[in-house]
N, C-alpha and C positions, 0 to 999 in steps of 0.2 A: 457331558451335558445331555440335556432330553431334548433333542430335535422331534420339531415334525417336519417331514418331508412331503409334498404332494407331487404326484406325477411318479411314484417313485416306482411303477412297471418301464417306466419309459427308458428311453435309450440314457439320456443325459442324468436322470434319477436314479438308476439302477446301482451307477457307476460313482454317483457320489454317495450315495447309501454303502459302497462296501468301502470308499474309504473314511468316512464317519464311523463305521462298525469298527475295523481296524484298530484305530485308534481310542478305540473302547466306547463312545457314545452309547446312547440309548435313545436308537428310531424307531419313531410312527410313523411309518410308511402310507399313504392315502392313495385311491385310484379308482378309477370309475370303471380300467379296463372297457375302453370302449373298441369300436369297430371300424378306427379310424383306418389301421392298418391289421395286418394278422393278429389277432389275440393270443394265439398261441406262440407267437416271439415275447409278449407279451406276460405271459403266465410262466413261459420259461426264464424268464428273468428273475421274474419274483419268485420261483421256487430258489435259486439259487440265496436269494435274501432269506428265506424260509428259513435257511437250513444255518442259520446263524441267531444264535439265543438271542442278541440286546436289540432282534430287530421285530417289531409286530405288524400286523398289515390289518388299516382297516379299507372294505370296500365302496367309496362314497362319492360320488361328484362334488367339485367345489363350487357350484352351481346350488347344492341345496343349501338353503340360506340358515332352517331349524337344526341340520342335520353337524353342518360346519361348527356353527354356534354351540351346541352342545358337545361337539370333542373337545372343540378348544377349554371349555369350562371341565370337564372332564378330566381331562391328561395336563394340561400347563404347561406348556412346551416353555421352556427358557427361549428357543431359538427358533428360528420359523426358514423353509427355504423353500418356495412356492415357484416348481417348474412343473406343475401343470398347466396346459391352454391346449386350444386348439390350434398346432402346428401347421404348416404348409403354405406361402404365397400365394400357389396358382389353385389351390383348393379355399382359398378364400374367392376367388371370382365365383364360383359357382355354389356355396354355401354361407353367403356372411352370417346367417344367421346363428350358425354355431361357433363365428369367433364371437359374436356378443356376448350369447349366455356364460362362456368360457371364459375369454379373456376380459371380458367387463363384468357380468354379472357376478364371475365365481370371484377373481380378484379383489370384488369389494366385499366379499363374505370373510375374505382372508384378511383382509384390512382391520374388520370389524372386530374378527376372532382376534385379531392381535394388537388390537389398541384396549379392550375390555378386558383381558387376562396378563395383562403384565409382562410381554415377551420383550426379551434383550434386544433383539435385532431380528429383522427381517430383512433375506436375500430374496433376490425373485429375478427370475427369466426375464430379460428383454430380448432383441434382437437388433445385430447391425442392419437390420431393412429399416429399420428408423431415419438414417439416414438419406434412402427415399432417394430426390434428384442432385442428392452433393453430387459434383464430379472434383471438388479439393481433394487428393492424396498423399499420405493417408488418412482416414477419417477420425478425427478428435472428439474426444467427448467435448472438448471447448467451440465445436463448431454448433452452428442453428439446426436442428432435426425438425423443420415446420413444413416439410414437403414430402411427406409421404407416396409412394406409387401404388399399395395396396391396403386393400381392407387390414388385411393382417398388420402391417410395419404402422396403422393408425392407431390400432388398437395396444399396440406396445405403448408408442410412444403415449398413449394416453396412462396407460400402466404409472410408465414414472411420472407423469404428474399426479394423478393420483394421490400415486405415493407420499410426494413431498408434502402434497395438503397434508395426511395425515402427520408427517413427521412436523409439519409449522403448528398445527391447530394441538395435536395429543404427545409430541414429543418423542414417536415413533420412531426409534433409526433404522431407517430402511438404504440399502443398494439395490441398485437393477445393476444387470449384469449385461452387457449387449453381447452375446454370443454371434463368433462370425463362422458359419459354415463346419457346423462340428462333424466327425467322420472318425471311427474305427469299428472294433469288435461289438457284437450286438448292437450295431445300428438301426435305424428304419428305414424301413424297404421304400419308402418311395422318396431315399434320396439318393442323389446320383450313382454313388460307390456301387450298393449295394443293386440296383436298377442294371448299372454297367455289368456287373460281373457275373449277375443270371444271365443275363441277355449275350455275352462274350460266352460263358459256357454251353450254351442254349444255340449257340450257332444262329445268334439272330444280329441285327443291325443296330445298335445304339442311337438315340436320339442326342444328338450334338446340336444345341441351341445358341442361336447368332451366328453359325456358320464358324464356330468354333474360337468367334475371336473373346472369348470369355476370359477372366482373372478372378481368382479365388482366394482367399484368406483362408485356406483350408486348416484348421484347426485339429491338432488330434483329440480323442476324448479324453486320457486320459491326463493333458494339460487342462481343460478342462474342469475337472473333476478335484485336480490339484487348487486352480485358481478362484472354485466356489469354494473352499475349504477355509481357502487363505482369507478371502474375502469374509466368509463369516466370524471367524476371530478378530478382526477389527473394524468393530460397531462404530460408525462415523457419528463425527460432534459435531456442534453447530460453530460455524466461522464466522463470527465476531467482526470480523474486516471484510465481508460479503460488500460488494459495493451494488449496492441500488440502483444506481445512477449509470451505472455500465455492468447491467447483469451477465455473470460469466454461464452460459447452460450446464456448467460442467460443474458449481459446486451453490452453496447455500450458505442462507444464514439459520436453519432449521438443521437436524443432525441427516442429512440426506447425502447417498451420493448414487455416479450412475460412472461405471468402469467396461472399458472393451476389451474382452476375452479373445483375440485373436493371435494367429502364429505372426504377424510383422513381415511374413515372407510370402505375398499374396505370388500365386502360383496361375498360368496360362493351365484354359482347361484342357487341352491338347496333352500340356506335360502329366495333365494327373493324369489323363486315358496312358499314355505311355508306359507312366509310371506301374498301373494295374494290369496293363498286358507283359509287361515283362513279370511282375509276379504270377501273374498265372500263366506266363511261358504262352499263350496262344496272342491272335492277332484282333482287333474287333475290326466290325464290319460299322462303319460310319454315316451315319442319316443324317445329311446337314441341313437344318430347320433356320427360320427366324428367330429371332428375340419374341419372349412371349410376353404377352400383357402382364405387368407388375415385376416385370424381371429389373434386376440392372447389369449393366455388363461388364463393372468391375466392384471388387470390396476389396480394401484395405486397412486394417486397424493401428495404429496409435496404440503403443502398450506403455507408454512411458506414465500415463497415473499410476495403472496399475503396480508396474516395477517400484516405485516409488513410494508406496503407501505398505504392498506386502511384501517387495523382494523376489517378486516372483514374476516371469511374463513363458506361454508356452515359447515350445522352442523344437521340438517334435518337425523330424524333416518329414514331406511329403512319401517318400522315398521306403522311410522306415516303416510309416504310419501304416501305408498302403497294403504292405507287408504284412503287418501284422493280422492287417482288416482280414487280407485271403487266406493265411493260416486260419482264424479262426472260421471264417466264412465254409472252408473247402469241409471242414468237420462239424457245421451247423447243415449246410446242404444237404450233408450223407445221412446224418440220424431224419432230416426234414423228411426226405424222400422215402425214408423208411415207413 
């Protein structure tokens, strides 16, 4: 098929671009390469897509409205999988204005390109912060997402509705994906794994938030990666027996859905620190902080639609995951440093 991918320098994009490539697709990659984090973790991602024939890259914010609208007319993508925005909880307190343009602005350019060009299906980024102030565990897509704690987890959950407009009004089949805390090889630096294990090798002190009593749905990426894949091969229909009268949040009578991407095995953040000092053999030094504005202090995901619909839910132990992350990390730090 001819995908278009956006976001596709990023961490989560890089990684489903090489298993789309793999299995022979043909990506257009998109990215604005901005300055959220290093651009040159960044650039090094994408040359490795480079260096693969059926992948092309163009350079563009999905923010510009003429700019989106003329690729889409341009190239015709069959399929669409839209994991750009601008990332991060605690960087939305101090910038919302770049999740608007991003996540709201650029998402309705991608809406547009893909209800005027004829696209199969559009996947797209959510997040489990959508879930906001649940404390029910684990969290369902069949639960209420109307409580948001950050700028960011509002601008998702607006995503998927959004979405479903277009899929009721143009007959768009769109998934959101609620991704819960994804983590391996070429990650981004300003989340934990990657934060801990400079700072552990750096002989410095880690910041441990709510005094360590955290719980994570840590996700490896390349489950991940796996379960966008799966997720784009089946384009959701409209349900016929949708009840009105007792709306379920989790499905439609338009071809819409919205699926949690998580490992099922939410993990204490204590055991990941563990987990990452025994792979790198040394000990950390521990800074115990508060809970910080927009945080929550656990996530747990419900994989049972997902299992259900593709046969697939991740499954990646914390253990192995972690492992993998420092092998590649120890051989990204040494060329870094160079």
């Amino acid at each position: 098929m001819k995908i278009l991918l956006t976001g596709a320098a990023g961490f989560i994009g890089m990684h489903v671009c090489e298993r789309l490539l793999a299995r022979g697709d043909e990506v257009i990659g998109i990215d604005n390469l901005n300055d959220y984090y290093d651009v040159a973790l960044k650039e090094a991602r994408l040359a490795r897509l480079l260096a693969q024939p059926n992948f092309r890259f163009v350079k563009i914010d999905i923010a510009d409205r003429s700019g989106i609208a003329e690729l889409f007319a341009k190239e015709k993508p069959q399929r669409v999988i839209n994991l750009a925005a601008q990332a991060g909880v605690r960087y939305s307190l101090q910038n919302p204005h770049a999740y608007i343009d991003s996540n709201i602005v650029g998402f309705t350019n991608i809406l547009e390109g893909c209800r005027y060009n004829g696209v199969e299906h559009l996947v797209y980024a959510s997040s489990s912060s959508v879930y906001g102030g649940n404390e029910k565990m684990p969290f369902s897509e069949h639960d209420n997402v109307d409580h948001p704690v950050s700028l960011y987890a509002a601008t998702k959950k607006a995503n998927e509705l959004m979405a479903h407009t277009y899929s009721h009004l143009f007959g768009l089949p769109t998934t959101g994906l609620r991704f819960f805390t994804v983590y391996g090889p070429w990650g981004r630096p300003d989340m934990a794994l990657f934060l801990f294990a400079r700072a552990i090798l750096d002989d410095r002190p880690i910041d441990v938030f709510n005094h360590g009593r955290m719980q994570r749905d840590f996700t490896y990426i390349d489950d991940i990666a796996e379960g966008v894949v799966r997720v784009l091969d089946q384009p959701p229909t409209a349900n016929p027996a949708f009840d009105k009268t007792h709306p379920d949040p989790a499905a439609s009578w338009a071809p819409w859905r919205v699926f949690n991407i998580g490992n099922h095995q939410p993990v204490e953040l204590m055991a990941y620190i563990e987990a990452l000092e025994a792979a790198l053999g040394k000990t950390a030094q521990r800074n115990f902080l508060p809970l910080q504005d927009g945080d929550v202090p656990a996530t747990s995901a419900d994989t049972a639609e997902l299992r259900r619909i593709t046969g697939f839910a991740p499954a990646t132990p914390v253990q192995e995951g972690v492992r993998r992350f420092v092998e590649w990390y120890r051989g990204y730090a040494g060329v870094e440093a160079k």
